[in-house]
N, C-alpha and C positions, 0 to 999 in steps of 0.2 A: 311214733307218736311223741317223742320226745322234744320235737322241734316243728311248727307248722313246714308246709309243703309247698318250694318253691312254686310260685305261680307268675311271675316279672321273669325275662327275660333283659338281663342288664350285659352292658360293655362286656369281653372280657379282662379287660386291665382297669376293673373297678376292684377298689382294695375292699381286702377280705371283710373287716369290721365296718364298712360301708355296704358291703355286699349282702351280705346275712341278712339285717332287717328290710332293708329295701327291697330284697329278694321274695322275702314269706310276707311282705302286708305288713311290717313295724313288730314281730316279734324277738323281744329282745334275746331273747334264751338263745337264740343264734348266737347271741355274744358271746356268752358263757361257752357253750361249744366250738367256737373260734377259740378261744382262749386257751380251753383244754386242751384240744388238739395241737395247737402253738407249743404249747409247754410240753406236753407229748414229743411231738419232734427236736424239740432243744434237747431233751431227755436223750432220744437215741440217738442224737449226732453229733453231741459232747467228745463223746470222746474221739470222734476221726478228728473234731477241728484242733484238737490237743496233740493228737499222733501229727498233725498238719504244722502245727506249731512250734513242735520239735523238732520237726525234719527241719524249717526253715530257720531258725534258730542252730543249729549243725551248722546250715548252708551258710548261715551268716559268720562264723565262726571261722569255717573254711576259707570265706574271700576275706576275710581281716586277714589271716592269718596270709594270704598269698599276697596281698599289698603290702604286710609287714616282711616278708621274701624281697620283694622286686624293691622295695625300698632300700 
């Protein structure tokens, strides 16, 4: 009950905050729950795109370092 109940059947590569109201009849509180969830996920994936950032940051470190070799 916290959100009305899809009843449209839309695209599915219709973005999300397009989707939501369109979806339930123009109820906006689909935003809001878009929103949270969005922020939700940034939450738990913070840190792999960080461990991801570092490895590649390393890698980049490593081929400076071999072109400053072969040079």
């Amino acid at each position: 009950g916290l959100v009305a109940k899809f009843f449209v059947e839309l695209p599915w590569a219709t973005p999300a905050f397009i989707l939501g109201p369109l979806g339930t009849g123009g109820d906006f509180r689909t935003l809001i729950l878009i929103a949270v969830n969005f922020i939700v996920g940034l939450i738990i994936f913070y840190p792999f795109f960080k461990i991801y950032e570092q490895h590649e940051l390393e890698n980049e470190k490593v081929d400076k370092a071999m072109v400053e070799i072969e040079n």
